[in-house]
N, C-alpha and C positions, 0 to 999 in steps of 0.2 A: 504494500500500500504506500504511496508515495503523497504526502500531504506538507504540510506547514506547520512548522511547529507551535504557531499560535490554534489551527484546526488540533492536534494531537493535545495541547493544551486542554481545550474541552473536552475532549476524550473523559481527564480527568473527573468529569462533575458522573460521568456515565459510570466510571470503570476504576475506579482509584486506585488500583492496582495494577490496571493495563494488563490485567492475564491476556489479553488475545493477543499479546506479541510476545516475542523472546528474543526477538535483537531489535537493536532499536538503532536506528544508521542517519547521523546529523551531519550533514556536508556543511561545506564553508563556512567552516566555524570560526573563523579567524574574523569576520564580518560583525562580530558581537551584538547581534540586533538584542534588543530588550525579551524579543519573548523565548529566544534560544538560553541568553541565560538564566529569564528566570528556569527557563524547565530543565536546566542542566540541575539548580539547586532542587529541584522536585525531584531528579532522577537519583540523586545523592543519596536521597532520603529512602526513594523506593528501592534501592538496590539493597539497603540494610532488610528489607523484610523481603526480598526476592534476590537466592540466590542463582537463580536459573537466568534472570536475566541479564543479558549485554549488551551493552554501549560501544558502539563504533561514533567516533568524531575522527574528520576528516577535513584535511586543508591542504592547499597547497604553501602555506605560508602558517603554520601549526607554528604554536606558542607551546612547544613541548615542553620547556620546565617548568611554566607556571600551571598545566594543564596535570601533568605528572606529578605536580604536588598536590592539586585541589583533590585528583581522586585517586589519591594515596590513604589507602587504609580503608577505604567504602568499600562495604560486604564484610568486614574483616570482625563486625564485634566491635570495632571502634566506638561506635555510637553510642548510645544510650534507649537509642529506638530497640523496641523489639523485634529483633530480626533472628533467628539462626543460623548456629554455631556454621559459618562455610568463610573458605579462603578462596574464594572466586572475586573479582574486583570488577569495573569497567576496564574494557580493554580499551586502548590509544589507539587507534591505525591513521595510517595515510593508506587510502586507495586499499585497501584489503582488509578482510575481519581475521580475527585472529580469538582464537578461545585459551585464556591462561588465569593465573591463580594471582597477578597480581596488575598493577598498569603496566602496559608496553607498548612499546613503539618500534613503527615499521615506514618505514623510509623507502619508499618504489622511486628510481630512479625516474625523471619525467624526459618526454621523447622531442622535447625541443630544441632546436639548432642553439649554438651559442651566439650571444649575443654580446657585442667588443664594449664597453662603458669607457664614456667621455665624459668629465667632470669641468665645469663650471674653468677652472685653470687650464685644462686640454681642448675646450671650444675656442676660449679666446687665444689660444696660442694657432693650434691650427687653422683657424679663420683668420689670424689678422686684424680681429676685432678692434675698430679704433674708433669711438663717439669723437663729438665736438668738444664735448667736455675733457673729453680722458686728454685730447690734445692740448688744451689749453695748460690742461695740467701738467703735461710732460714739458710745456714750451714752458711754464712760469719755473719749474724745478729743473730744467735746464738751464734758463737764464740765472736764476738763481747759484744754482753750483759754481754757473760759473765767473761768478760776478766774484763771488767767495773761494773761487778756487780751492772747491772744496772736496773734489771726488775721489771716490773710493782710488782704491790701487789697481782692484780688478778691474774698476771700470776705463779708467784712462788705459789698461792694458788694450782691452776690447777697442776701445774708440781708434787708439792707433793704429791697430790691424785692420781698421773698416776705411780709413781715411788717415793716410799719413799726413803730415806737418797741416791740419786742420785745426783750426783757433774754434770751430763751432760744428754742433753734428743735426742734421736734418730731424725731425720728427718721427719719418718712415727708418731712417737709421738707427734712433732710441729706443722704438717698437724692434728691430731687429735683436736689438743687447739685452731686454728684456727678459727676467726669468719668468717663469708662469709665475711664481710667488708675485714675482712685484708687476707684472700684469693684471694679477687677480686685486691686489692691492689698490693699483691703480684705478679698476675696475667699481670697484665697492666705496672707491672713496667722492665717486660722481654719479651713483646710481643707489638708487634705494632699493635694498635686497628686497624690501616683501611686494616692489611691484613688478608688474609682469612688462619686460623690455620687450616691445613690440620692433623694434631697430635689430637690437642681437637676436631675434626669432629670425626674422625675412634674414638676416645674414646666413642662419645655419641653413635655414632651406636653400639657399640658392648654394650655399658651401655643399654640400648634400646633391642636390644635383648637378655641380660641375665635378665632384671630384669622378673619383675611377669606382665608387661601392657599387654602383650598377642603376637598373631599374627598381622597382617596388613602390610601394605606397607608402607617405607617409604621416605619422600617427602623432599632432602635438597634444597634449595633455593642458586644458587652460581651465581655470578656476570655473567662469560661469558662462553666461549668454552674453555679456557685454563684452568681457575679452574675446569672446569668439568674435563676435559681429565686430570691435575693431579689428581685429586682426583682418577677417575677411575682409571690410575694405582697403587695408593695407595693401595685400596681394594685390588687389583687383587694380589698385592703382599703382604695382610697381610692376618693373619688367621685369621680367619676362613673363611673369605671374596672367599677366594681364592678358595673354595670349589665351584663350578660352579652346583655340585649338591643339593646346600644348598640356595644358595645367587643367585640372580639375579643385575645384576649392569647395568641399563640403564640411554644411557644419556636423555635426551631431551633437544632440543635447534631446533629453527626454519631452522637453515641450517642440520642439519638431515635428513636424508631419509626419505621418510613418510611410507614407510615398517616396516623401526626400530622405528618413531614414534609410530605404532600403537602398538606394543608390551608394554608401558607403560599403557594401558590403559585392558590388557588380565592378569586375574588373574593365577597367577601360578602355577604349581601341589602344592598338599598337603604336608608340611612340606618343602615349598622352600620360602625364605622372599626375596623380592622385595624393592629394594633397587634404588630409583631415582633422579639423580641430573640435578637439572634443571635449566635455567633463570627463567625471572619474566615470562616465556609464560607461568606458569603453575600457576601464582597471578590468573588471572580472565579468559584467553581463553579458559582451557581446564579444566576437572574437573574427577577427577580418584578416582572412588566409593571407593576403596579399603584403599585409606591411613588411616592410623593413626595417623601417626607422620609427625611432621615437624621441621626441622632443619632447621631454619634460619640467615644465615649470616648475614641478617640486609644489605647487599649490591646489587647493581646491575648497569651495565652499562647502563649509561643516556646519552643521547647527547643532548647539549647544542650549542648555539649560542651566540658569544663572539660579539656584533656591534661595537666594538673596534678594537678588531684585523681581523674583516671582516671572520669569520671565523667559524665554526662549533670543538665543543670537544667532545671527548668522554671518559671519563672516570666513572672508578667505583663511586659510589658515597653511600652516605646514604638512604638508601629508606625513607620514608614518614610514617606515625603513620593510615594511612588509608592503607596501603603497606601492614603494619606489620599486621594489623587485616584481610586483604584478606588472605595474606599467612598464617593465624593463622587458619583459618577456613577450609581450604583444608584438616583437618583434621580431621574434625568431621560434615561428608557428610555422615555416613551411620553409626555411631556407637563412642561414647565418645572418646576423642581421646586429645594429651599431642602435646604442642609445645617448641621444646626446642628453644628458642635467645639465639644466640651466642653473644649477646650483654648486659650492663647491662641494671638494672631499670634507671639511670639517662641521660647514653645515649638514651633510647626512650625516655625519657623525652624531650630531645634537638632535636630530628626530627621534620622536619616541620608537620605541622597535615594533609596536602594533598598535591598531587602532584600537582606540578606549572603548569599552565597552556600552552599549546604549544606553545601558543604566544610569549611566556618570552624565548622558546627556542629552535627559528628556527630561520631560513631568510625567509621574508614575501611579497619576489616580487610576487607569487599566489593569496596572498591576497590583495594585492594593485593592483593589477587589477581586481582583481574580486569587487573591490572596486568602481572600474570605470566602471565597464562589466555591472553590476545593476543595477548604477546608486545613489549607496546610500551614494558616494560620491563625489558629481558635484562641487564643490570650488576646486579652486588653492591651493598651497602650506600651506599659512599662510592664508587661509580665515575657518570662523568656520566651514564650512561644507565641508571643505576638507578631504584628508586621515588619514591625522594624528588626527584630531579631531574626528574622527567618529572612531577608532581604540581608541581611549582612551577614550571610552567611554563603553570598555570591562572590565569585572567583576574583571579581570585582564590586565590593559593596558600594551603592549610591551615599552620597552625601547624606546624614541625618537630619539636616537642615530639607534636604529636596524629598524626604519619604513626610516629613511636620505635615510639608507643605501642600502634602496630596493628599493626605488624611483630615486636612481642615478644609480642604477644598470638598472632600468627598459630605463631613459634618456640615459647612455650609449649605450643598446642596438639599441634606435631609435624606442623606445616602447611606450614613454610617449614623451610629447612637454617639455622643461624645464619650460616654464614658468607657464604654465596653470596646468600641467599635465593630460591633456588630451588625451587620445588615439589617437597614430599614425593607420593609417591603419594594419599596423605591429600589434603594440597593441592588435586592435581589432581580430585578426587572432590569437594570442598568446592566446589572454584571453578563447578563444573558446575550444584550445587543452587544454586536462586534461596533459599536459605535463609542466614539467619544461621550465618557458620561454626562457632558453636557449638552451634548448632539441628540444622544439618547432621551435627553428627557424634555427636550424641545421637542422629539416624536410624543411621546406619551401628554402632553399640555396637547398636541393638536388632535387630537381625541376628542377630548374637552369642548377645543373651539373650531372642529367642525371641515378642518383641513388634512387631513391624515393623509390621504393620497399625494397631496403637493408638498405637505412637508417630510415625510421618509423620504420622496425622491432630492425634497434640499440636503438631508439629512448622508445622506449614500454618495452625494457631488461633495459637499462637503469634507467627508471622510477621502477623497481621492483624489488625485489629480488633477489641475484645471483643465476643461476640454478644448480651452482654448488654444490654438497653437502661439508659438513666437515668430512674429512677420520680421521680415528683413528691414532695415532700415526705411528703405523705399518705400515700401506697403504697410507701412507702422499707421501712418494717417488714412488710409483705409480698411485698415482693422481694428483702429479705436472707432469709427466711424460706425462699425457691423455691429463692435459689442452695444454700443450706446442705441442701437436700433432694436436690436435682440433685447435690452432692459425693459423696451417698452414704458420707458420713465419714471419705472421703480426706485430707481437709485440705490438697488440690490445687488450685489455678488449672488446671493443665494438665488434671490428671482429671475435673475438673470441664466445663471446656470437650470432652473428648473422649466424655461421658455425653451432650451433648447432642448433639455428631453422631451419639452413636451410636441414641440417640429420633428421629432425623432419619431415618436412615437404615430405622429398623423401619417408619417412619410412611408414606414417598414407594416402600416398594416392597407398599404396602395398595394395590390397585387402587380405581377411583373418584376424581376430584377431590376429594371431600372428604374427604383420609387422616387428616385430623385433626391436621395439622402446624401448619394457623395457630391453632387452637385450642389446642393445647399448649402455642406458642412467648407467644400473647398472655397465656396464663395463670400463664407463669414469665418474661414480660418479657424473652425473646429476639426480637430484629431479623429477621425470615425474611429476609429478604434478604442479609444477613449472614450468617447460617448456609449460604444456598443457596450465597453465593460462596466460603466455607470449605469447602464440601465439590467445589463445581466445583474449585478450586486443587488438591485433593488428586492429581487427575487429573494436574496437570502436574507435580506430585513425582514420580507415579509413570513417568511415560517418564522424569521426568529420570534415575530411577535405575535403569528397565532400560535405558537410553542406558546407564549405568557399568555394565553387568554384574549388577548386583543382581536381586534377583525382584522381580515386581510386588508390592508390599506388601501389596496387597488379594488374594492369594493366596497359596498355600502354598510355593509356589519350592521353596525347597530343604527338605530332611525336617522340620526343626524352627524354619523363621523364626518361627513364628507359635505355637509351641508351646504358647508362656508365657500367650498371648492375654491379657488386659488385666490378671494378675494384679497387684496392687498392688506388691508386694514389688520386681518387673521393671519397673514402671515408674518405681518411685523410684529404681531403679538405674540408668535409662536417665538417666532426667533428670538424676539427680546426674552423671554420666559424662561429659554432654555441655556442661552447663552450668559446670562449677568452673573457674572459682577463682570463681563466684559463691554463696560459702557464706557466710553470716552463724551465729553461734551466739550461744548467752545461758547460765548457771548459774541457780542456786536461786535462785528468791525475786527474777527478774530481769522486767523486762517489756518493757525493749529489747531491740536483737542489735547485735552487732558484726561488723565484716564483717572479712574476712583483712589488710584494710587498717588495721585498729584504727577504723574510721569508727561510731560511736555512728548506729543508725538503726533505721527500725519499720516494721512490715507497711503499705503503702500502703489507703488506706480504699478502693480498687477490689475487693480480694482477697476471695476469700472468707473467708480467713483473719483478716480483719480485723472479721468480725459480728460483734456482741455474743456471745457463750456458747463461742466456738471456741477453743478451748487455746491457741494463738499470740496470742489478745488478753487474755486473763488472765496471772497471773505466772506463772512456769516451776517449773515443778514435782517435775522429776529432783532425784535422791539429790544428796548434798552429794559437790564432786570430779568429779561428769558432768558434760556440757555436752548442750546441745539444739541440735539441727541445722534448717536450711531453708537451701533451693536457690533458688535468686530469681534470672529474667530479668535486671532491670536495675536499679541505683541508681538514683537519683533525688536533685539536692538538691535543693528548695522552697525558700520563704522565709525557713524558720525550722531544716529540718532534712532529716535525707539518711531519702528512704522505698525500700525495697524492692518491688519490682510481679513478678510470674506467679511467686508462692512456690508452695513444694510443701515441708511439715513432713516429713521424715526419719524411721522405724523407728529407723534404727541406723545405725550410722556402717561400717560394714562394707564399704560399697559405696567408699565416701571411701579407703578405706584398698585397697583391690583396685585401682581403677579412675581411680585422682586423682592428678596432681601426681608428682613426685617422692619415692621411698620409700627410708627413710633410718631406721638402727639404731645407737643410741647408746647408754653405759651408763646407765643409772638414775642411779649416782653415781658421781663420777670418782675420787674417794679407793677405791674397793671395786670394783676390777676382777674378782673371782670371785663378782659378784654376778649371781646368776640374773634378776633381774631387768633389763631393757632398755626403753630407751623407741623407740617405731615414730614416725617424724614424716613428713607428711605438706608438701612445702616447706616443712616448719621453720616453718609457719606452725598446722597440728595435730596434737598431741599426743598417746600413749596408751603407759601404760605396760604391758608383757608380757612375757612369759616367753621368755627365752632363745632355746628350742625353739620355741616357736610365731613367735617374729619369724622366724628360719632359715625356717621354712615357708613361712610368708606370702612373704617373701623371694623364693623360687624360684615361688611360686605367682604372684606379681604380674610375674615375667620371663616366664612361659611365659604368660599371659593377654597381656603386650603385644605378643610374638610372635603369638599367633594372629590378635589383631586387625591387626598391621600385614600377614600374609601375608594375611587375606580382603581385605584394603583393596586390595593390590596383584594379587589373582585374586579378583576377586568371584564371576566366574562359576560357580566350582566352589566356592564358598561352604566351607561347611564338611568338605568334603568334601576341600580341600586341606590340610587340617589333620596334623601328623604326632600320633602316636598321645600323645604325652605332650600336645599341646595341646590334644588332641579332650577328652583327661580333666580337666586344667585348666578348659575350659568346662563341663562338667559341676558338676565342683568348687562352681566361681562357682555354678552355677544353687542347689545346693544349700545355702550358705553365703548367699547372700541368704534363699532361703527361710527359712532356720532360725533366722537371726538375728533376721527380720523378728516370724517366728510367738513369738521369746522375748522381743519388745521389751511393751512397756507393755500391758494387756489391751485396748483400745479398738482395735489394729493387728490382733489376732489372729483369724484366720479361724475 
């Protein structure tokens, strides 16, 4: 059986001892995704009460000593678990199983050609590599020497052998005497290591194709979509590059079309060189017989988890010394082949030897219930078999600070009990959906409010890839053009992604192969293929949550799930609902937002929301005293500053205030207790001031609304139907109190 170790994962809730298998075979383990390790520490645990079973892990780039000590002694009685008396262990392999009484490891020699390595000192020595800068430098430290008559002994030797009775030596003659040390020097002292020299790239390609290494394809490695895209204009605008009948310049990167992806991997007529800049998707997912070379920037965009600043980064970073040898190899898959690093020998020295584990850099609320969903960790907080102690008990533990921060995320939401941390009924509904538990429970609130078909399909886009492709430079202003059409003037990510399923969905039930779906998708710069798998996914939303009881979303279940059907109003209340405390706001005359956190930050350049002409990228416009709302998936810090990504701009705040956080009535002023006026706060983090009467309302309105929701959560099956008659009218209420608010917000919302 061949699955995902997030799918085998759940196996657990079924089988928690996984009697139906007896070897258990985890490839690319060197990739440390978050759910391979956690289930290495589940396998840990299951090996002590099952001595029959075996673990093969398998890499090409295996972290054998730290892997050889984590499961040194498993199976052995080391535990404390109850397991029997057996000296069988997991077994280590590379590429073969092996059955033995303790860990071991097996080394299969791999069938790739070798591959020559040129380091960061041996590029610019055999190219000749010489910037403006590097010369200026050579000229002001020769004038200088010799102003000072101050040169070495070896060097006046040299100078005299190039140029007898010579008072002064040329530039190109200084580059000759050169040792790579003081090349490299030179090198590093006009160029900033962590950015990518788009000057010394076009050098080695062209050095590359003049020298004698032959024909083949080749393969640069660049951090993201923008290095790719300058670079590509680069070539395009240098010679010989520019020759379209000579050169091929493809990009690769996972938001590419997968038409243009496939053409990286089709050999090209005779006497044309293939020329590829890629991310790390071309390190291990894909593999292109043809290369020979590789140019590696030694860089790549990593996302990271900050449990300090509660938050997710992303930036360029150093790849890893297990990095560097995948990308080394890509070049010698079908014939001897040269890699040039753009980096030197002592910086690989200083790379980590493997990449960190996902643990160390994500947020881990998936994993903290799937913690509790299996049961492999039944203690409270600070007992040893809680979460945190069963998480640190990974080959690589998370920060304690990042496990706080998931488990208060999970209590805020009404996921976990505070004290025990035991699953809420919520919880247990959450832990089921393969969906982000906040994602998750923006599905489960649109039950409630009457949209469930349109929000599992926001829910499933969300969770995956944008289907948007990435336009070339040129076509950028006619693919921000397609998205802001497809929004339909939502001013949604979410809504926007769920227009296109839903043109997916009119086009593929047109009989005839040609419904018109790739024609559509190429003309607004959607990924078909990406779309197809966002709507196959839907499918698995949908057992998972008649597995809980709920209706098939994609049908009417109970009298009114699907009521509301994709009205706007319903689904910014879904999304607000499921998504907060991920709210940013901005006042008058502002053109950033600030998030509940006080973090200063601005719509990501992905969003639709972030076109030229769309109200969230101009200044804000509301009355003096208001504020402007947007619901936004995830923080983001960059380089320079914290961005929001899958925003959705807000009607009105009415939904925040029904359906968000903690609701809380204080007086307006403290000196002037018989004052009618009262302010409503929302975690004391949002504010609005109102009347007396109407907070009292709202008040019993937001108790009898969290009732209804916690009782459908705990009997889905009978859906609203189990509702007692004061909460059947409370949802109604809601339905009506979004719509109203919505239709009185700004003229551009109203129907």
């Amino acid at each position: 059986m061949f699955v995902t170790p997030g799918i085998l994962l759940r196996k657990f809730q079924s089988d928690p001892n996984l009697d139906e298998f007896t070897h258990i075979i985890i490839d690319e383990i060197h990739e440390r995704d978050k759910h391979t390790e956690f289930f290495m520490i589940a396998l840990r645990n299951l090996l002590n009460k099952r001595n029959d079973l075996r673990v093969i892990l398998m890499s090409a780039t295996l972290q054998t000593d730290e892997l050889m000590a984590y499961w040194s002694g498993v199976g052995n009685g080391s535990d404390d678990s109850e397991s029997e008396d057996g000296d069988e262990a997991a077994s280590i392999v590379q590429q073969q199983e092996i059955i033995c009484h303790k860990p071991a490891e097996i080394h299969i020699p791999g069938r790739t050609f070798p591959v020559e390595e040129l380091f960061l000192e041996d590029v610019l020595s055999k190219t000749n590599f010489m910037n403006d800068k590097m010369k200026a430098l050579l000229k002001q430290s020769q004038k200088d020497a010799n102003n000072s008559n101050h040169m070495t002994k070896k060097r006046n030797k040299k100078k005299k052998q190039k140029k007898k009775n010579a008072t002064d030596v040329g530039v190109a003659d200084e580059i000759s005497i050169l040792t790579e040390t003081e090349l490299l020097d030179c090198y590093h002292k006009t160029h900033n290591d962590d950015e990518i020299d788009n000057e010394l790239l076009t050098d080695v390609i062209k050095y590359i194709h003049k020298s004698s290494y032959g024909d083949g394809a080749i393969l640069v490695f660049l951090p993201g979509w923008q290095e790719i895209s300058e670079m590509t204009n680069m070539l395009n605008d240098t010679p010989p590059f520019h020759d379209n009948s000579k050169f091929l310049v493809l990009p690769l990167h996972s938001g590419v079309p997968s038409r243009e992806q496939k053409k990286v991997f089709q050999r090209p007529a005779q006497g044309v060189r293939k020329i590829i800049l890629s991310t790390n998707i071309a390190e291990t997912s894909v593999t292109i017989d043809d290369v020979a070379f590789v140019v590696d920037t030694g860089r790549a965009k990593e996302k990271n988890y900050n449990p300090h600043l509660k938050s997710s980064t992303l930036q360029p970073v150093w790849v890893s010394q297990a990095s560097a040898k995948q990308r080394k190899g890509r070049a010698g898959r079908t014939k001897p082949g040269v890699c040039f690093y753009l980096f030197s020998r002592t910086r690989h020295a200083s790379f980590s030897p493997f990449l960190e584990s996902e643990l160390l850099r994500t947020s881990l609320e998936e994993i903290c219930l799937q913690c509790k969903k299996l049961d492999l960790a039944p203690g409270g907080p600070d007992e040893n078999d809680g979460i945190s102690a069963f998480l640190a008990a990974a080959m690589s533990p998370p920060h304690p600070k990042a496990v706080s921060n998931a488990i208060e995320l999970l209590v805020d939401l009404g996921a976990m009990e505070p004290g025990t941390n035991e699953l809420t009924d919520l919880g247990q509904c959450l832990s089921t959906l393969s969906l982000e538990p906040r994602v998750g429970k923006m599905v489960i609130w649109s039950y409630i409010l009457g949209c469930a078909r349109a929000a599992s399909s926001m829910a499933v886009a969300m969770s995956h890839k944008s289907p948007f492709t990435l336009p070339s430079p040129l076509m950028r202003q006619r693919a921000n053009k397609a998205r802001v059409e497809i929004s339909e003037g939502s001013e949604s990510d979410q809504v926007t992604a769920l227009n296109v399923l839903k043109a997916r969905d009119l086009l593929t039930n047109r009989r005839g192969r040609r419904n018109g779906l790739y024609d559509y998708c190429q003309s607004n710069f959607i990924n078909v293929a990406t779309i197809n798998m966002i709507s196959e996914l839907r499918r698995n939303i949908a057992r998972e949550l008649t597995g809980l009881g709920f209706p098939d979303p994609s049908r009417n279940g109970w009298h009114n799930c699907n009521d509301g059907g994709a009205n706007l109003s319903y689904l910014q209340a879904t999304i607000v609902a499921g998504l907060y405390p991920n709210i940013a706001t901005r006042c008058s005359g502002e053109t950033n937002f600030r998030t509940l956190s006080i973090k200063k930050c601005r719509v990501h350049q992905s969003s639709v929301n972030s076109i030229k002409g769309q109200p969230l990228r101009t200044k804000c416009a509301v009355d003096d005293g208001e504020l402007e709302f947007v619901a936004y998936g995830e923080m983001v810090r960059g380089m320079s500053s914290f961005t929001i990504n899958q925003t959705t701009h807000l009607a009105s705040a009415i939904p925040l205030i029904l359906l968000c956080g903690e609701f809380n009535i204080r007086p307006a002023f403290l000196d002037c207790v018989e004052s009618n006026e009262v302010v409503l706060s929302v975690d004391d983090g949002i504010m609005f001031r109102c009347d007396r009467n109407e907070a009292s309302a709202l008040a019993i309105l937001r108790k009898r609304l969290d009732s209804a929701f916690l009782r459908i959560v705990s009997n889905p099956t009978q859906g609203q139907d189990a509702l007692n008659n004061q909460e059947q009218n409370a949802v109604r209420v809601l339905n009506v109190m979004i719509k109203s608010a919505f239709n009185d917000s700004p003229e551009r919302w109203r129907e």
